[in-house]
N, CA, C and O atoms as a GROMACS GRO file, in nm:
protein
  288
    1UNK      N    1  15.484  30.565   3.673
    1UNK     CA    2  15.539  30.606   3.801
    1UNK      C    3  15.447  30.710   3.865
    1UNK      O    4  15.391  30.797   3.798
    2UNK      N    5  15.430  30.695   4.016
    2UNK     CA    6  15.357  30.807   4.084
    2UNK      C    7  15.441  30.908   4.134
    2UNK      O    8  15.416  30.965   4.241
    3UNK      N    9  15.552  30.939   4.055
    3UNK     CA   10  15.573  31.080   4.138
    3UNK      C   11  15.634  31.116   4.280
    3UNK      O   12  15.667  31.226   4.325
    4UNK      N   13  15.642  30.975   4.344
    4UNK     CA   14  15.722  31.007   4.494
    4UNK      C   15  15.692  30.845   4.556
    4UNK      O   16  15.637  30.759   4.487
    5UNK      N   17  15.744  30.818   4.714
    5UNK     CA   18  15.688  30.748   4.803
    5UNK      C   19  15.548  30.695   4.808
    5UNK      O   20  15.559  30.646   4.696
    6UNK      N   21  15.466  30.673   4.831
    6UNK     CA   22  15.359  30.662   4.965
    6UNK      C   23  15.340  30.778   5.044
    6UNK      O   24  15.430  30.834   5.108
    7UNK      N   25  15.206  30.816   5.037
    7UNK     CA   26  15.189  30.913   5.130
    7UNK      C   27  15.215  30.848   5.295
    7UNK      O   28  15.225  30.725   5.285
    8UNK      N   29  15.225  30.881   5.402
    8UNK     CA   30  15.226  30.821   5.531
    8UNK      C   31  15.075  30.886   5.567
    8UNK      O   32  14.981  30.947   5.517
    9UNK      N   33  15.118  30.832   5.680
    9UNK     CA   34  14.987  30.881   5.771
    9UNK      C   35  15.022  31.026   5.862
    9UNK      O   36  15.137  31.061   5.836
   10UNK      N   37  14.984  31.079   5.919
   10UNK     CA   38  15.022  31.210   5.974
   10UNK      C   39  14.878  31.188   6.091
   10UNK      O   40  14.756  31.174   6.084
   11UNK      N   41  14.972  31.196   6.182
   11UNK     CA   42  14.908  31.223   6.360
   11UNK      C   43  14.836  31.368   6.373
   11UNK      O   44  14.877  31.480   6.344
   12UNK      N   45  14.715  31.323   6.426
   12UNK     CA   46  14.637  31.473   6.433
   12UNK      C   47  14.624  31.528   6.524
   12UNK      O   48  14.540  31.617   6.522
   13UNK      N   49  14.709  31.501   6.666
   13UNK     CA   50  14.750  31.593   6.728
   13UNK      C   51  14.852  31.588   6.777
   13UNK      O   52  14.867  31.585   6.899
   14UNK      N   53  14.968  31.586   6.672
   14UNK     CA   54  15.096  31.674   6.679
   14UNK      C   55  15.154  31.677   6.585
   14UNK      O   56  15.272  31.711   6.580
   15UNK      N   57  15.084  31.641   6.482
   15UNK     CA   58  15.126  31.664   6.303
   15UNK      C   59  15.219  31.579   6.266
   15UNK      O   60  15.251  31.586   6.147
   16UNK      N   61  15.276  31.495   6.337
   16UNK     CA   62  15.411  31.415   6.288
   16UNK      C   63  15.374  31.323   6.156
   16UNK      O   64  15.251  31.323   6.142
   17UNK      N   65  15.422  31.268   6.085
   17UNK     CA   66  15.430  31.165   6.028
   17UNK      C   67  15.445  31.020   6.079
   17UNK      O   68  15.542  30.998   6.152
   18UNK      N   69  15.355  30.913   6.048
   18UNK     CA   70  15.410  30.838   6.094
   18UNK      C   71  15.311  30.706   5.996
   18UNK      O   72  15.246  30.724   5.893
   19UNK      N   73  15.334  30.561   6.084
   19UNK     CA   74  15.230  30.475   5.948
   19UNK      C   75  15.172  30.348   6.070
   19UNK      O   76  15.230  30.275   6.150
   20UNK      N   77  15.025  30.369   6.029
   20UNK     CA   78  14.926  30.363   6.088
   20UNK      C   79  14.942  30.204   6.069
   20UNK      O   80  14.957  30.180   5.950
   21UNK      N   81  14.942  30.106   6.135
   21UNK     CA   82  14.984  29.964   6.057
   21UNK      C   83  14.827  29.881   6.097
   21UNK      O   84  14.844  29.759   6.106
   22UNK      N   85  14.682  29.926   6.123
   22UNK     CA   86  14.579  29.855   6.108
   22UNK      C   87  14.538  29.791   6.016
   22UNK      O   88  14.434  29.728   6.033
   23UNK      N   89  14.601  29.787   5.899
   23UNK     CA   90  14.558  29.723   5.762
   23UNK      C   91  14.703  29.592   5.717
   23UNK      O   92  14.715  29.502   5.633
   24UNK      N   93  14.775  29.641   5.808
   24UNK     CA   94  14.921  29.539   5.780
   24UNK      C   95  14.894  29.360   5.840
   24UNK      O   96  14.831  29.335   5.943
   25UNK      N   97  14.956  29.255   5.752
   25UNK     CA   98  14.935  29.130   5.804
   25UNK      C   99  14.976  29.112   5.943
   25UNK      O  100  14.940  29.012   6.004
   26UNK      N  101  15.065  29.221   6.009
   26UNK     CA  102  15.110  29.242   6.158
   26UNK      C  103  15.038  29.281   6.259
   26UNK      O  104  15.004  29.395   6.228
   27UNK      N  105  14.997  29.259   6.352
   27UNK     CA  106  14.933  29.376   6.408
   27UNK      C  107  14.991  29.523   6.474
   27UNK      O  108  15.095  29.540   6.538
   28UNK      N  109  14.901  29.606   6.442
   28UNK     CA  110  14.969  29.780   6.422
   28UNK      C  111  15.051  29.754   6.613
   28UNK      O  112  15.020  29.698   6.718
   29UNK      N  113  15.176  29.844   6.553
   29UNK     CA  114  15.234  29.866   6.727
   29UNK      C  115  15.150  29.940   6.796
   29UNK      O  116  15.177  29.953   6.915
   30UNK      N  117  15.071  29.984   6.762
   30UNK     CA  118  14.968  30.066   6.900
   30UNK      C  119  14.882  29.950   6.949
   30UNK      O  120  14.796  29.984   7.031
   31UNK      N  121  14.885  29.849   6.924
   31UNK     CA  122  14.832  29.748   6.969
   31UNK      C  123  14.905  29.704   7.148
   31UNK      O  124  14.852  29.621   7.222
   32UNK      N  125  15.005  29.767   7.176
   32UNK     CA  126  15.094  29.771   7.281
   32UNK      C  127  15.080  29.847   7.357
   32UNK      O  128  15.159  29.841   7.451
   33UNK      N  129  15.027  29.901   7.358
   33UNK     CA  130  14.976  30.082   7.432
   33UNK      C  131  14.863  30.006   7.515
   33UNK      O  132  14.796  29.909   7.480
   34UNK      N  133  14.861  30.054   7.596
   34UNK     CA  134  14.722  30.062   7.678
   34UNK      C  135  14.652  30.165   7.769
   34UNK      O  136  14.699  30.214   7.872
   35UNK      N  137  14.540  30.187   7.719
   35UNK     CA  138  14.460  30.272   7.743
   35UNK      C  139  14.347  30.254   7.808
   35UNK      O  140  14.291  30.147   7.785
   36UNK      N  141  14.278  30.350   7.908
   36UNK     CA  142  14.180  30.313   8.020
   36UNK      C  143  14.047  30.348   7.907
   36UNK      O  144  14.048  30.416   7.804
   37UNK      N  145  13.968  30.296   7.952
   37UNK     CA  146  13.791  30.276   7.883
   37UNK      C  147  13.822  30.473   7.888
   37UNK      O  148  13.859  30.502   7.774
   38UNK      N  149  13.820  30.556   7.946
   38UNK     CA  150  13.766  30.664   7.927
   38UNK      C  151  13.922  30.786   7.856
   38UNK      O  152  13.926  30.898   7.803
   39UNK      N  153  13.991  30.717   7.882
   39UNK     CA  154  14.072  30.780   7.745
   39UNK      C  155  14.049  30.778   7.578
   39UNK      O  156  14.063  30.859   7.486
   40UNK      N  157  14.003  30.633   7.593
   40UNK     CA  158  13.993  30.570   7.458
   40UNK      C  159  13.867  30.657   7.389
   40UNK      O  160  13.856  30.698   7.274
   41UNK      N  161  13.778  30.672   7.504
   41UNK     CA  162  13.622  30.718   7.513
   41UNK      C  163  13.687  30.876   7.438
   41UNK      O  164  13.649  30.900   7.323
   42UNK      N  165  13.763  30.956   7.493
   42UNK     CA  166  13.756  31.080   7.492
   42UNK      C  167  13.858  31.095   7.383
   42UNK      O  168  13.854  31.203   7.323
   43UNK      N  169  13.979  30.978   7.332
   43UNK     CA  170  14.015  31.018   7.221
   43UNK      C  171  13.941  30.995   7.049
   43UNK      O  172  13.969  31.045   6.940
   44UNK      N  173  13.812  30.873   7.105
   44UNK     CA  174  13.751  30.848   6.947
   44UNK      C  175  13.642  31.008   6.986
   44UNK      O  176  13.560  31.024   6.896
   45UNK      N  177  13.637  31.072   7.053
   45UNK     CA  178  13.533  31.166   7.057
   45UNK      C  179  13.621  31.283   6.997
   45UNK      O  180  13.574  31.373   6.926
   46UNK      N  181  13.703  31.277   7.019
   46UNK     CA  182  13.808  31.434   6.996
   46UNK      C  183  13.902  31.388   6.857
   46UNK      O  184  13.988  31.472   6.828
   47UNK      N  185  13.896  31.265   6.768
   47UNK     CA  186  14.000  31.218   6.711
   47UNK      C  187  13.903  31.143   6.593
   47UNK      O  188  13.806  31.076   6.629
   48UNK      N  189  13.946  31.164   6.404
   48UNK     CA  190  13.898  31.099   6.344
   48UNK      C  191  13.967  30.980   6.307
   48UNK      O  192  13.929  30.870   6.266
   49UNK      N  193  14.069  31.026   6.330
   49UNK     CA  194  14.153  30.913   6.275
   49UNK      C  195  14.290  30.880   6.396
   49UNK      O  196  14.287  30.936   6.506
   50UNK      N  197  14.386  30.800   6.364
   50UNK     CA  198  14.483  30.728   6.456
   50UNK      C  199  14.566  30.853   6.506
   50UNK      O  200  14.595  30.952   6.438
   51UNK      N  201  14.583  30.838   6.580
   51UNK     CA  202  14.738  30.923   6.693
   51UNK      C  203  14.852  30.818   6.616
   51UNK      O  204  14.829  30.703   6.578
   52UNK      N  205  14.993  30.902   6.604
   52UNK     CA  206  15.088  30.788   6.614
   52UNK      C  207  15.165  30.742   6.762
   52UNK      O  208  15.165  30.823   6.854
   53UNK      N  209  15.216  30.638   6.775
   53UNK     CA  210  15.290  30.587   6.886
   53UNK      C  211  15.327  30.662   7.002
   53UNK      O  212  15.309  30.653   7.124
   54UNK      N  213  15.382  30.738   6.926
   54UNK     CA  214  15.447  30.842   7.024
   54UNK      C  215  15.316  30.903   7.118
   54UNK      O  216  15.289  30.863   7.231
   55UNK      N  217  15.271  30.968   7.072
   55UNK     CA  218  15.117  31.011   7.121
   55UNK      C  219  15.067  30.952   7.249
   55UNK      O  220  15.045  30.997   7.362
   56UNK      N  221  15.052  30.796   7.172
   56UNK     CA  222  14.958  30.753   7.258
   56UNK      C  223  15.018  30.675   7.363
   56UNK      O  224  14.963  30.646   7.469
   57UNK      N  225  15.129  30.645   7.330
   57UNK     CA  226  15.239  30.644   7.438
   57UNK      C  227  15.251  30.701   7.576
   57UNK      O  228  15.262  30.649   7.687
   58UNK      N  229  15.242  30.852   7.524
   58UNK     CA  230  15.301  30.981   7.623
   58UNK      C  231  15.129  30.999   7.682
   58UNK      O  232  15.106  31.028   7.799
   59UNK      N  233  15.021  30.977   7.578
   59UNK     CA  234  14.915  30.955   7.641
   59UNK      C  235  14.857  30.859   7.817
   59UNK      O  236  14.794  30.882   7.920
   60UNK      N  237  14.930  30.753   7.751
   60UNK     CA  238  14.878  30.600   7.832
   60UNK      C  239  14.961  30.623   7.969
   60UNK      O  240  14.943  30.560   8.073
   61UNK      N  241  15.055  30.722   7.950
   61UNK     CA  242  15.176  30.724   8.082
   61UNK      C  243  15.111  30.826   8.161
   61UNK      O  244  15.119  30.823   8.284
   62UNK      N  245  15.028  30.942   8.082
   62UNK     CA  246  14.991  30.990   8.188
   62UNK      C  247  15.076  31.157   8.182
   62UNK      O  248  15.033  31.249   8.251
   63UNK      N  249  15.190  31.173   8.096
   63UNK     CA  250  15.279  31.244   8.077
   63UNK      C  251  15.262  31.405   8.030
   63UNK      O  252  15.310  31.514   8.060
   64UNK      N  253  15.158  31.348   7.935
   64UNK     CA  254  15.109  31.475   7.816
   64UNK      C  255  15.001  31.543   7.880
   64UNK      O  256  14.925  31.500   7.967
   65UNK      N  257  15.007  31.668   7.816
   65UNK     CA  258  14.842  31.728   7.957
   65UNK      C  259  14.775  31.714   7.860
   65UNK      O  260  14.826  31.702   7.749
   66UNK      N  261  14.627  31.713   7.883
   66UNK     CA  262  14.501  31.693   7.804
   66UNK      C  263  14.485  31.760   7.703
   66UNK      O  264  14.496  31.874   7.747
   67UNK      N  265  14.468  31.768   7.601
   67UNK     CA  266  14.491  31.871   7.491
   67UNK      C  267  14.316  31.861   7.413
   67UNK      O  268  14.251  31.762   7.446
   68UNK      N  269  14.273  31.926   7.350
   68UNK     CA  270  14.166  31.943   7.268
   68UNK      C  271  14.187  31.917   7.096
   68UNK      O  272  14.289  31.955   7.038
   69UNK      N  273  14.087  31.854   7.036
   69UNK     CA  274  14.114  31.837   6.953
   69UNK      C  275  14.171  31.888   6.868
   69UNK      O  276  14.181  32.006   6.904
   70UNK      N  277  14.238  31.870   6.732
   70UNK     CA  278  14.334  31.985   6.650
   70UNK      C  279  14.439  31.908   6.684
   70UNK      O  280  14.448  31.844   6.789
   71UNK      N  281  14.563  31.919   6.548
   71UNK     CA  282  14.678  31.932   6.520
   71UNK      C  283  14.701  32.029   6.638
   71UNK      O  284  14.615  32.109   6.674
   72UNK      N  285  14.854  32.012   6.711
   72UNK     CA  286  14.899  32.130   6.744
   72UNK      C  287  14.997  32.199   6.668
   72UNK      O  288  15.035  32.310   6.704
   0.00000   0.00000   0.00000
């Protein structure tokens, strides 16, 4: 036995938990999101790894103000 769950994935800028589904036989729900060429541009520049849903959600709407890289 390992001791717990599955680690999840955790969003790096806003710390949540959540699970990244690019490796799943599904395709990941951020596949639903849509994002302009220079968002995308400025989040692989500021971002190593995935945002969860929520994120990129509140991102694509336009909602969230621009934030700098980092967890908040």
């Amino acid at each position: 036995m390992t001791g717990g769950p599955p680690r999840g994935d955790v969003c790096p800028r806003c710390g949540g938990a959540f699970h990244c589904g690019v490796n799943d036989a599904a395709p990941c729900a951020c596949t639903t999101v849509t994002l302009s060429a220079d968002l995308l541009a400025e989040l692989r520049s500021n971002y190593a790894s995935c945002l969860c849903l929520r994120c990129l959600a509140a991102l694509a709407s336009g909602s969230a103000a621009k934030e700098k890289a980092g967890p908040v």
